[in-house]
C-alpha positions as CSV (number, residue, x, y, z in Angstrom):
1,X,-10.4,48.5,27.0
2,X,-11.9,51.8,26.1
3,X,-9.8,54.1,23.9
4,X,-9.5,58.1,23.9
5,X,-9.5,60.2,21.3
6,X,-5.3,60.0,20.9
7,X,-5.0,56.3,21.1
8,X,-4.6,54.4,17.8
9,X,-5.4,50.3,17.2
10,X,-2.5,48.8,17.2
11,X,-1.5,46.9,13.9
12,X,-2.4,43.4,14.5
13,X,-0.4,40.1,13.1
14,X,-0.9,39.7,8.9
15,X,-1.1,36.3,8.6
16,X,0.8,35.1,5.6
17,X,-0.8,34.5,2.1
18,X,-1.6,30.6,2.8
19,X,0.2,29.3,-0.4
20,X,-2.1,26.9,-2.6
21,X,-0.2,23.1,-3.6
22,X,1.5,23.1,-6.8
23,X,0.1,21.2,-9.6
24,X,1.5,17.6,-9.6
25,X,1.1,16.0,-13.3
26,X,-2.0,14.3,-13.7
27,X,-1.0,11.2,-15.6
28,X,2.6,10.5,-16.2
29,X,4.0,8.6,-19.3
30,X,4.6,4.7,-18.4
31,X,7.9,3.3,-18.9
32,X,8.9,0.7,-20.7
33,X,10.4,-2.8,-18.8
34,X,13.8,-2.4,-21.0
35,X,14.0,1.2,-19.7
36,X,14.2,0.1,-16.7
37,X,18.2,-1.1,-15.5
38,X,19.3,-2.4,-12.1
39,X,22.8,-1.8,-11.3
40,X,24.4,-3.7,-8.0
41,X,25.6,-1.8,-5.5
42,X,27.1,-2.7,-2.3
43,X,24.7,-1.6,-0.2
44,X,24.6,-0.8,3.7
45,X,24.2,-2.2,6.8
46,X,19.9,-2.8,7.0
47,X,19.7,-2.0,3.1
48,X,21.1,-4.7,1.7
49,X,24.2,-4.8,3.2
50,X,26.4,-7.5,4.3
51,X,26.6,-11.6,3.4
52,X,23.2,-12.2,3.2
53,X,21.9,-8.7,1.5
54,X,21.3,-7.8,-2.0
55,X,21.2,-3.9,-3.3
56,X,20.6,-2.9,-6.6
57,X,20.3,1.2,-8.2
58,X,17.0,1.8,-10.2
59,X,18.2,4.1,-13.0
60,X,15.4,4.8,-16.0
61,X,17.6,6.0,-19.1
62,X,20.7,6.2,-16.9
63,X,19.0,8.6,-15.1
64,X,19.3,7.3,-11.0
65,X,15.4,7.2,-9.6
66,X,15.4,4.9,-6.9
67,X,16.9,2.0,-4.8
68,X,15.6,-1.4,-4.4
69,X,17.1,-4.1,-1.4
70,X,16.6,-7.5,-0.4
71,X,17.9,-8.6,3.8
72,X,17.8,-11.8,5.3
73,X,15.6,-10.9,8.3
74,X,14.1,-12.7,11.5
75,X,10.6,-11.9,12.2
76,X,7.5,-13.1,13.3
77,X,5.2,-14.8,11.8
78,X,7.7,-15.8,9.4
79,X,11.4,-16.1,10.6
80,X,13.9,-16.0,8.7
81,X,13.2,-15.0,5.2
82,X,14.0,-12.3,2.4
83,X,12.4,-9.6,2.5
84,X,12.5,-6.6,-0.3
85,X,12.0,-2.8,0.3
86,X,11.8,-0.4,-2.7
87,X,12.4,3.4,-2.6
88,X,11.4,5.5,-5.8
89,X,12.1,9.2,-5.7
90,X,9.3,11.4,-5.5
91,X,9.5,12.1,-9.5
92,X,9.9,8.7,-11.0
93,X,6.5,7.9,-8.9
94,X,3.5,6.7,-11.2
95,X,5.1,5.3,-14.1
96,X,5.4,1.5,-13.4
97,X,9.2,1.5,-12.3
98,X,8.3,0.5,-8.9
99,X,6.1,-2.8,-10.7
100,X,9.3,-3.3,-13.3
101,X,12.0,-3.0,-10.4
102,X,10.1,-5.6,-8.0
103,X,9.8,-8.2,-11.0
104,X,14.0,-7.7,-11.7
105,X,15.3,-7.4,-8.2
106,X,13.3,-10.6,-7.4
107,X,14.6,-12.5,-10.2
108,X,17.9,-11.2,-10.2
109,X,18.0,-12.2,-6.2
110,X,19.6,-15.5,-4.9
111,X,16.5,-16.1,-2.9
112,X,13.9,-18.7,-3.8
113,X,11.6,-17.3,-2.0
114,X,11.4,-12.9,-1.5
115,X,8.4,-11.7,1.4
116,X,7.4,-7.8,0.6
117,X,6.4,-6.0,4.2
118,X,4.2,-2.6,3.4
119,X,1.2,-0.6,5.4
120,X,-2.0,-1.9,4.3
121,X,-2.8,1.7,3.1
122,X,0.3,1.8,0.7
123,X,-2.1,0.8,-2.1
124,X,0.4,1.8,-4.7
125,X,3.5,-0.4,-3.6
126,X,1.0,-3.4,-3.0
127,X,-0.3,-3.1,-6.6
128,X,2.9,-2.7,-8.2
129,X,4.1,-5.7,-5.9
130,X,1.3,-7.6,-7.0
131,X,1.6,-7.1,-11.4
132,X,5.4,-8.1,-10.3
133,X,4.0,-11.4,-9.5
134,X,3.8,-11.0,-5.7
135,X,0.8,-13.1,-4.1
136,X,-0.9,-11.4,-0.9
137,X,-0.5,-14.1,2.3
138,X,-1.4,-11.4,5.0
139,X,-2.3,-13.4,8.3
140,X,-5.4,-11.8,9.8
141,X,-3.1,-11.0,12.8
142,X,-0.6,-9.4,11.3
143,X,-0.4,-5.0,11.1
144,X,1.1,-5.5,7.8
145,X,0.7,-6.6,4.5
146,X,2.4,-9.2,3.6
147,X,3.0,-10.4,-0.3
148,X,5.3,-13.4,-1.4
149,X,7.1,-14.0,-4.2
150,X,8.0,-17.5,-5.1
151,X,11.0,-18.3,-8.0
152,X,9.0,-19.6,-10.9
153,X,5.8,-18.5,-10.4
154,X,6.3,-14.9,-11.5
155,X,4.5,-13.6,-14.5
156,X,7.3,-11.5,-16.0
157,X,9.3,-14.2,-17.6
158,X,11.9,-13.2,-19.7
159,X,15.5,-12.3,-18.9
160,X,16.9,-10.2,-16.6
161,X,18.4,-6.5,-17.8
162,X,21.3,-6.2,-14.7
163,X,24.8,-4.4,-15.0
């Protein structure tokens, strides 16, 4: 388009400031194991929930930082077993509560035998699974790891901290 002499350039879009990523800490502090308490909850139905689930509350100086749940599930290659999920908030990330919880829900549990289900690229949940005593059994097949835990066996020894 050719402009005259009276035509201005219209104002075009600003784009916005593109905002950089706020600084996460570079190393946070470890916790201690007796820091670490599991409180029993109730749970829900699919988070340990029901006759055959097991829920616990993660709290770090009676400070609440995360869940942690066994179910009774059915699924191949393994059918019925117990399997374990663990959800730390953002915050309590990176300072071994995930490794601590797995060691005291797994103990704590009425299960003989607990299976952990993760991506294969959740590096961190794997290697906290694993210094909780959890062994890696992944079947060449399977999408998943897959880490078992086996009463006895576990390197954590020592009693159990629940409320």
């Amino acid at each position: 388009m050719v402009r005259t002499i009276g035509q201005r350039q219209k104002p075009g879009k600003r784009r916005a400031k593109p905002r950089s990523p706020s600084p996460r800490a570079a190393h946070r502090e470890p916790v201690a194991s007796d820091q670490v308490v599991l409180v029993r909850t109730p749970g829900t139905k699919g988070r340990g929930g029901g006759h055959d689930g097991e829920a616990w509350r993660i709290e770090v100086n009676g400070k609440r930082c995360g869940t942690v749940f066994i179910n009774l599930i059915n699924a191949p290659p393994l059918g019925l077993h117990a399997s374990i999920q663990i959800y730390l908030n953002l915050a309590s990330q990176g300072r071994h509560i995930g490794q601590i919880a797995y060691a005291k829900a797994a103990r704590a549990s009425r299960y003989d035998t607990i299976y952990a289900h993760m991506q294969k690229a959740n590096i961190a949940s794997a290697r906290a699974a694993e210094q909780a005593g959890f062994v890696d059994t992944t079947p060449p097949e399977e999408r998943q790891k897959v880490m078992v835990w086996h009463r006895g066996s576990d390197s954590q020894g020592g009693p159990v901290e629940e409320t």
